[in-house]
Structures are given as C-alpha cells and as structure tokens.
C-alpha positions in Angstrom: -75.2 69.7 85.4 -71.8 68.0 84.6 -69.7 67.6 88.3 -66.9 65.8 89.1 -67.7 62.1 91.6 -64.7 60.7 91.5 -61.6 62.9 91.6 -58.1 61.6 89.7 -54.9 61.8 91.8 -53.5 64.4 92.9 -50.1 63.3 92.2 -49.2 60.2 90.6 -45.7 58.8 88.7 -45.4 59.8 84.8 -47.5 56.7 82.5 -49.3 55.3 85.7 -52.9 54.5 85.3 -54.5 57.1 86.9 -56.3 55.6 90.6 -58.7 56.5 91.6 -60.3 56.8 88.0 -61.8 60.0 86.4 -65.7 59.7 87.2 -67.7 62.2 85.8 -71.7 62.6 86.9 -74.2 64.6 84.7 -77.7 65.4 87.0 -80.6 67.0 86.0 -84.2 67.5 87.0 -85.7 67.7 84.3 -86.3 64.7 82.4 -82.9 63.5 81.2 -83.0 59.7 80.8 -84.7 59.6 77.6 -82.3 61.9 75.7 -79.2 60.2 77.3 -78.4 58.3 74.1 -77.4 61.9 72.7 -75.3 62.8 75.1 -71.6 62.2 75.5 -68.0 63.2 76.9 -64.4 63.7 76.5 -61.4 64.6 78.1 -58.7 66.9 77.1 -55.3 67.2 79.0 -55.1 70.8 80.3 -51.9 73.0 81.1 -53.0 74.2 84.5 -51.9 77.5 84.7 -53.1 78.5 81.0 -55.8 75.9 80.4 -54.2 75.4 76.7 -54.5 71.7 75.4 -51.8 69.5 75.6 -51.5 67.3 72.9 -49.6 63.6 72.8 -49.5 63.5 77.2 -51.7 61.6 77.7 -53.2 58.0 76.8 -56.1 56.0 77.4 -60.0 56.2 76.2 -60.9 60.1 76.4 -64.7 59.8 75.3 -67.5 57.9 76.9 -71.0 57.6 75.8 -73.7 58.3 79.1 -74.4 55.5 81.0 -77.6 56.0 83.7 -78.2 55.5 87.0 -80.9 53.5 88.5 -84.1 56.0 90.6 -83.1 53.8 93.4 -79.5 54.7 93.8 -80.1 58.7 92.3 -81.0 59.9 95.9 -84.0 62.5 95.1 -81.9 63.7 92.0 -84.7 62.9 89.3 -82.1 61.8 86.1 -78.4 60.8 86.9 -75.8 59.4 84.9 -72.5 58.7 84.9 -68.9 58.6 82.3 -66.0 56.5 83.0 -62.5 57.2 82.3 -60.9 53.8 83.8 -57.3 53.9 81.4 -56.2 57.3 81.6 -51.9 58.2 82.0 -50.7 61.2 81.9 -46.8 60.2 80.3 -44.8 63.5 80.7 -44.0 65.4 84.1 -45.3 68.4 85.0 -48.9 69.8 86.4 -51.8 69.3 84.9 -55.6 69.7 85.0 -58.3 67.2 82.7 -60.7 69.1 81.3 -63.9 67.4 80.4 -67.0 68.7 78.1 -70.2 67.7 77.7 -71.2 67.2 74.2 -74.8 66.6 72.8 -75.4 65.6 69.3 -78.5 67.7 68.1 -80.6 66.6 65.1 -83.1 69.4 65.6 -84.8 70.7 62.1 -82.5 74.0 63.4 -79.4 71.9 63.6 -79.4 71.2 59.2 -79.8 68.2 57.3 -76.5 67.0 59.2 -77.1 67.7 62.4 -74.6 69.7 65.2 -72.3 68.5 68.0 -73.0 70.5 71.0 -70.9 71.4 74.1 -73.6 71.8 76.8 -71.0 72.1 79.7 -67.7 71.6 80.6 -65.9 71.2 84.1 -62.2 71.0 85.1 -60.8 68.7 87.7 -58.2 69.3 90.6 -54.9 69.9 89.5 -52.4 66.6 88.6 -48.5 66.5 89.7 -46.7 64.3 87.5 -43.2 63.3 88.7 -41.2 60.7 88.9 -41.4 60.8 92.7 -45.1 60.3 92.6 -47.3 57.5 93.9 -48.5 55.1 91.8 -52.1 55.5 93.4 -53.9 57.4 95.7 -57.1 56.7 98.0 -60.3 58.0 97.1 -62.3 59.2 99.8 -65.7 57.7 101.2 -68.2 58.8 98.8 -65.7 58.5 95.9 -65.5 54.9 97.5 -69.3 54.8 97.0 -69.5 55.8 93.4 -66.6 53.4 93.2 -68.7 50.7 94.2 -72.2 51.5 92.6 -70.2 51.5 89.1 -68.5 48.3 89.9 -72.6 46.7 90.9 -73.3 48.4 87.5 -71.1 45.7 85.8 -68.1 48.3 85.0 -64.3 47.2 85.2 -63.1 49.4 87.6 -59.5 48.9 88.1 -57.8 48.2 91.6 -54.6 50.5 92.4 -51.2 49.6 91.5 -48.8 49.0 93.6 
C-alpha cells in the first residue's frame, strides 16, 4: 500500500524547494523486499480541483527507484520502503496537488517478449498554495520528523529549510 510519510508544504513561495520533502512509503505484508528492484515511482503536478496534469510547473527529480527499510525500524509492518522527492518546485502560482503512482515493471511470460510497466497504486497529497506571499518552508510534524531522520541515518541528502 502506497501512503504519504512525509507531507510537502502546505503553502510555499513560487520556485522554492519544497520543505519538508515529498516522502512517499510503500508497506506490505506480504513479502515485498525481494521484488523491490521492480518497483518504482513518480510524480505528476495535479490541478487540484480537476486532477488534470500540469505540465512545465514544476521542477526537480519526479521518479525514484524503491529504496527499503531495515526489519528493525519497519515496526511489525513485515516489508517497508520508501521514495524520496528531495528537489521538487512548483514555479507558477496557484493550488496544487502532487500526484504520485506506483509503477512496477512486469516481465511475466503474460506481460510479452517486452515486458509491461504497471501502475499498482497511486495516492494524492494535501493540497499546495503557491504564492508569492508564501513561506519559504514549513515544519513537518513529529513523525514526519522521524521519517526525516531515519532517511537521513539511511545515508540520504535530506535538505534543511530555507530561510
């Protein structure tokens, strides 16, 4: 199940990085970790009131390969991982949603000689306000924190806010 760990701002000034960053969690029970290397993600800008695809708003690497998290920090949850969006801006004002699929590359004998690209799941995250009156960051809450933090033990780049 693809869900939402770290939320981006709610409002933020048009071309800021987005803080905190777009972390998205896949969790499963079943056993995920050895199929992980087929799995993948990306973002699309969303209008939010239409959910049609905004094209040319937005910057910054939109598609992540899976990356896992350790038994010890998955908290019961048998197979965890995670996607990073760390460089996203959103350039133009207005309100927005980021819409973000799950895509699985399948090279089952039913999927052809080429394979087929998959979309296993999708989720949608709070809406975005982009204005020029905007913060240039906003505080992520305590287990957004968390997450924050086990990425940044994980050896990821996580970005500081900017003020």
């Amino acid at each position: 199940m693809l869900s939402i760990a770290v939320q981006p701002p709610a409002r933020v000034r048009p071309g800021s990085i987005l803080y905190p960053p777009l972390i998205v969690q896949l969790s499963s029970e079943h056993d995920l970790y050895e199929h992980l290397a087929g799995y993948w993600t990306c973002v699309s800008l969303i209008h939010y009131a239409t959910g049609q695809v905004i094209y040319e708003q937005m910057c910054g690497k939109a598609a992540d390969s899976a990356h896992p998290i350790a038994q010890t920090r998955s908290r019961g949850v048998r197979d965890q991982a995670y996607f990073f969006f760390q460089d996203l801006a959103i350039h133009a004002p207005g309100r927005y949603r980021l819409k973000i699929r799950l895509i699985r590359n399948d090279y089952s004998p039913e999927s052809g000689q080429d394979g087929a690209v998959i979309c296993d799941d999708e989720v949608n995250t709070r809406s975005i306000t982009v204005e020029e009156s905007g913060p240039n960051y906003s505080r992520p809450n305590s287990q957004e924190r968390a997450f924050i933090r086990m990425l940044r033990d994980d050896g990821q780049d996580v970005p500081t806010p900017a003020h």
